[in-house]
C-alpha positions, 0 to 999 in steps of 0.5 A: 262635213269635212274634218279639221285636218288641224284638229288634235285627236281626241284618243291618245296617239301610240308611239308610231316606232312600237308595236301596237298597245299602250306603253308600260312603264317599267312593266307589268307583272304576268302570269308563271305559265306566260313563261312557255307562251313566250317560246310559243310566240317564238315558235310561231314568228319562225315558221312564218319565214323560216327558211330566211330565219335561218339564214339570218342566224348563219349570217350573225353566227358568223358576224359573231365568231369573225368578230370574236377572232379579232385579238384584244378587241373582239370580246368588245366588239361582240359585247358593243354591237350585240345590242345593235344586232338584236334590236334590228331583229326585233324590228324583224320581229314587229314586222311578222307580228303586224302581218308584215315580211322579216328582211334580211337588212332586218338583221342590220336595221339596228344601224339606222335605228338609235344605232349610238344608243344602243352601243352606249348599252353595250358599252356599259354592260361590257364595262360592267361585265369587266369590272365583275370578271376582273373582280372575281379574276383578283379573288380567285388569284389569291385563291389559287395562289394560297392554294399553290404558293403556300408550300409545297404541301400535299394539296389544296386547303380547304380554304382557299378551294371554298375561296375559289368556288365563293368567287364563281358564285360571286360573278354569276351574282353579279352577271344575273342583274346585268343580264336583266338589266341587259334583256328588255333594253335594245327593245325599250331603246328602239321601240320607246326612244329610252336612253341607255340607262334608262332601258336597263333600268325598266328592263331590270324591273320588268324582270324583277317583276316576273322572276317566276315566269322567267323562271319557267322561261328558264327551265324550258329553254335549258332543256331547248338548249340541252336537245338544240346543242345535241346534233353538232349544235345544229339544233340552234338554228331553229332555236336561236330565232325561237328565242329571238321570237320568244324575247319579242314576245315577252317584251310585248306581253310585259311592257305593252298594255293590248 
């Protein structure tokens, strides 16, 4: 007997645009040592193309640094376009993960891809990240002003050195939850149609949810950074995917339900 093609399924039908699994919103809590997992993830994702993969990262190293050049604008630029950027990888990510190829238009994909969503995300961590450094920037002035200002004493007081230091501790406060905010969402805007707030904020949960195995994640990728940045920094042409890799896994290992 011939099906109804008009019949609705009777299973629930996942997102066609996400990797396989049941959504979650705002994540799910995972184990410390999926912190290690992640960089494996990645690892592997590498070696199955690695030669294009290292293609890809000369290619965005130089987008980057060409785009940092530009006077005024080119810290906005990279800000704007890296969640365009990395979201085009993840697709690339998808594709080796379902058994498919990585393509080096991957790495542009985020421009087809709810390509003004994913600039309204990097337009706001930029105007966030702004606002933080021109915070710290007025603190330290005042710092360095009673520092140097003040007369022309023998050296620094004790107090204005404390308000310099309580400034830097301030912005790397203040950059760790847009970090978070920042780290899931191209995936969450690309993969689950999420609006730009709407991603930072479930990817600000996911990661609050997991500080532990981020934390493990951390560490690793410290010594991974410290060992890639050793030979001229050649290192980062492995890593740089690796972590690409890793970030697709950790995504999927938190927000997606098997």
């Amino acid at each position: 007997m011939t099906a109804n093609p008009y019949t609705a399924p009777a299973a629930t039908v996942a997102d066609p645009a996400a990797p396989q699994g049941k959504f979650i919103p705002g994540g799910r809590t995972v184990a410390a040592g999926r912190g290690w997992s992640w960089i494996a993830q990645g690892w592997d994702l590498f070696k199955r193309q690695p030669g294009l993969w290292i293609g890809i990262t000369i290619t965005l190293f130089v987008i980057l640094f060409a785009l940092g050049l530009i006077p005024l604008l080119g810290p906005l630029a990279n800000a704007v376009l890296w969640p365009v950027l990395s979201a085009g990888l993840l697709l690339g990510c998808r594709a080796l993960a379902e058994g498919g190829s990585l393509e080096f238009g991957h790495l542009f994909a985020g421009f087809r891809e709810r390509f003004g969503t994913l600039i309204a995300v990097g337009a706001i961590s930029f105007a966030i990240s702004f606002a933080i450094g021109m915070l710290v920037a007025v603190v330290m002035g005042i710092g360095i002003f009673t520092m140097f200002g003040g007369g022309p004493g023998p050296g620094a007081s004790p107090e204005a050195l404390m308000t310099v230091m309580l400034a830097v501790l301030v912005m790397f406060a203040l950059l760790l939850p847009l970090m978070m905010a920042l780290w899931f969402a191209p995936a969450l805007v690309v993969f689950h149609d999420r609006g730009p707030v709407e991603a930072m904020q479930e990817s600000f949960a996911g990661c609050l949810k997991n500080i532990v195995p981020f934390l493990v994640y951390g560490l690793i990728g410290l010594v991974f950074a410290i060992l890639a940045s050793i030979p001229i920094g050649l290192g980062w042409l492995l890593l740089g995917p690796v972590l690409i890799g890793s970030l697709f896994a950790s995504y999927r290992d938190i927000y997606l339900e098997s």
